[in-house]
C-alpha positions in Angstrom: 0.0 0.0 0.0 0.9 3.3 -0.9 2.1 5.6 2.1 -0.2 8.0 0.5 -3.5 5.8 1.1 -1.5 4.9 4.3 -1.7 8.9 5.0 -5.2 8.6 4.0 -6.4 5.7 5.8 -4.7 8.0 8.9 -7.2 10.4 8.7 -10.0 7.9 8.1 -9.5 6.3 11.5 -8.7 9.7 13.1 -12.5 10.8 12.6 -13.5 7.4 13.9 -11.5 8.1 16.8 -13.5 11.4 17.5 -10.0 13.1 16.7 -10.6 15.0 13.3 -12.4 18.4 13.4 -13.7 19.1 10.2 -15.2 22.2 8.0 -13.4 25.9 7.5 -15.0 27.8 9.8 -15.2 24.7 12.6 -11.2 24.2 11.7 -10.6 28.4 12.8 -12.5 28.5 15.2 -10.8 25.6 17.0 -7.1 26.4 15.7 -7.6 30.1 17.4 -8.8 28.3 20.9 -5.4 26.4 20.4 -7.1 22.8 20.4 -5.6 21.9 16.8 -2.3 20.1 16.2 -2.1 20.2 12.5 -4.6 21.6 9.4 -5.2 19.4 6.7 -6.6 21.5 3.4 -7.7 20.3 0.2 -4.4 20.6 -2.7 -7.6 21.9 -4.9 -9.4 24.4 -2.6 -10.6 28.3 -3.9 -7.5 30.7 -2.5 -9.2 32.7 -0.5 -10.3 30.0 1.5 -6.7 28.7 2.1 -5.3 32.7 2.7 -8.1 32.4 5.2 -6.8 29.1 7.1 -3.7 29.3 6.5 -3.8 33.1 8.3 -5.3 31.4 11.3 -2.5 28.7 11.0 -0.1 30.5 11.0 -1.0 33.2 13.9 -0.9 30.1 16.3 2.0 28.3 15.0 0.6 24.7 13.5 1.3 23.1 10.3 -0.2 22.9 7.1 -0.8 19.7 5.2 -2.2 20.4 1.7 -0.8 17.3 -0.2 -4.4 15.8 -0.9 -7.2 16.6 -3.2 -10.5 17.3 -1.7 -12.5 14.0 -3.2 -9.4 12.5 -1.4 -10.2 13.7 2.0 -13.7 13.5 1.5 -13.5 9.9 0.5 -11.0 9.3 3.9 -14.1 11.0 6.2 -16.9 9.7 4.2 -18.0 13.7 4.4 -17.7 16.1 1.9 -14.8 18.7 3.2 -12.0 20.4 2.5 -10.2 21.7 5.6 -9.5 19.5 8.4 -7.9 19.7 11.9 -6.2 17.1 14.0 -6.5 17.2 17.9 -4.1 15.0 18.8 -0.5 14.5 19.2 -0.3 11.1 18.4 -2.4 11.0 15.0 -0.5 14.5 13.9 3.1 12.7 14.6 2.0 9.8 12.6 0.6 11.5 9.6 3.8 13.4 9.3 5.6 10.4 9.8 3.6 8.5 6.9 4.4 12.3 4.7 7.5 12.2 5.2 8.2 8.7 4.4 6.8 9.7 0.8 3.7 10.1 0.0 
């Protein structure tokens, strides 16, 4: 398998964990409380959007992920999204693990 699918399958099991925050505004919101580890945004999503998130990002700090597409990360979640937010340590040093093994 793939370490992207890997990467993928990650952030599948993350939102069955109750560890994936998802949606733009739900995303800021949550990165400017400080509860988010990393942002996961759609390769594909309209720029303002991203200038958006990746201004709140940024301001506290936590990395950016945009290396998948958003029918990839909808198809991971079974939701239809395009910005995502981990909340936990372990899942976020994984992912980056799985990333930067290749993906």
């Amino acid at each position: 398998m793939q370490n992207s699918q890997k990467a993928i399958n990650l952030l599948g099991l993350a939102q069955r964990a109750g560890k994936l925050i998802t949606g733009t505004e739900t995303v800021i919101t949550e990165l400017n409380k400080g509860k988010i580890q990393a942002v996961i945004m759609a390769s594909d999503i309209q720029s303002n959007t991203a200038e958006k998130v990746d201004r709140a990002a940024r301001k506290v700090n936590v990395p950016i992920i945009n290396l998948f597409t958003a029918d990839e990360l909808s198809h991971a979640i079974s939701k239809k999204r395009k910005v995502l937010g981990l909340i936990d340590v372990g899942f976020t040093k994984a992912l980056i693990k799985k990333i930067n093994e290749g993906v």
